[in-house]
C-alpha positions as CSV (number, residue, x, y, z in Angstrom):
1,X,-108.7,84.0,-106.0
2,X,-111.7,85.8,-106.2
3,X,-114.3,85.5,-109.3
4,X,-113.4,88.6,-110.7
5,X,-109.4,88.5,-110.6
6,X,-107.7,87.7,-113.8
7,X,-104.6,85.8,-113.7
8,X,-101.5,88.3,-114.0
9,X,-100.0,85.7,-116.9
10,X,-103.0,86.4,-119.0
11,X,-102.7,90.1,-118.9
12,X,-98.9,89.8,-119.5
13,X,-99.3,87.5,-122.5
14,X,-101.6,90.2,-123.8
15,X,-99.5,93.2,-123.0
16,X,-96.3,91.4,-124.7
17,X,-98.4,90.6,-128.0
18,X,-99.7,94.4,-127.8
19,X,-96.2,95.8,-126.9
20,X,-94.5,93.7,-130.3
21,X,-97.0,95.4,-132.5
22,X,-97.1,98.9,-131.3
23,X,-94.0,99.5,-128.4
24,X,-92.8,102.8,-129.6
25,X,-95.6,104.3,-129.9
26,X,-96.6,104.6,-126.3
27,X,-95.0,105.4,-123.6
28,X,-94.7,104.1,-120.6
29,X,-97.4,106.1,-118.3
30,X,-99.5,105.2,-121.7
31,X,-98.4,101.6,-121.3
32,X,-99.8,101.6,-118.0
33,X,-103.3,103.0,-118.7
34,X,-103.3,100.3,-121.3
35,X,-102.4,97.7,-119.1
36,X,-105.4,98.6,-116.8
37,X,-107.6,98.2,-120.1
38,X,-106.9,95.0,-120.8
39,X,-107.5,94.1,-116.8
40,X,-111.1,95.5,-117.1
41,X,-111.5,94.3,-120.2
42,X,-110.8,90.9,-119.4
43,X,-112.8,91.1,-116.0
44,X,-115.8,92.0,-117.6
45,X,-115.7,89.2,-120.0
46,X,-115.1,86.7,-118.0
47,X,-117.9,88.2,-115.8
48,X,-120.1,87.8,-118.7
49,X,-119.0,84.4,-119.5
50,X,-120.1,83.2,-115.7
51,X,-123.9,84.4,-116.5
52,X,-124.2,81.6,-119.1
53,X,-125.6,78.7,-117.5
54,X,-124.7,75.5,-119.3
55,X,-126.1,72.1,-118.7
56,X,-123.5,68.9,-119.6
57,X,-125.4,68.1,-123.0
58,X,-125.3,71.8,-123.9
59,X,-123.5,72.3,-127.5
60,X,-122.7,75.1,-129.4
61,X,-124.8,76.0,-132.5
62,X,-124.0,74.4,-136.0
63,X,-122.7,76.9,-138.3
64,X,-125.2,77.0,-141.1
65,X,-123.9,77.9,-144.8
66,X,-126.2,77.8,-147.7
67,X,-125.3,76.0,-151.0
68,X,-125.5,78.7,-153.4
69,X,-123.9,76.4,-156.4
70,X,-120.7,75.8,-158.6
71,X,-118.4,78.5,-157.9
């Protein structure tokens, strides 16, 4: 598999969730164009993702929230 192919199973799970939600709206020439959105779409991410070098002690960032009193 190359480094940018995306798993077929990934873009089907995606198209199934899409296709539940809004299936007669589109047809199915639609449904295709769509289909080849999600595929760049998820190319480019994960594209993005591989830029990010991270070391083994790397952690995310803490999530700060500010006490602003009693509710």
């Amino acid at each position: 598999m190359r480094d940018t192919e995306i798993d077929e199973a990934q873009i089907d799970l995606r198209l199934a969730m899409l296709k539940h939600w809004y299936g007669d709206l589109l047809t199915e020439e639609q449904w295709a164009e769509v289909r080849e959105g999600v595929r760049e779409e998820l190319v480019e991410v994960a594209d993005a993702l591989r830029t990010v070098e991270l070391g083994y002690d790397d952690e995310p960032f803490p999530l700060f929230t500010p006490y602003r009193g009693e509710d």
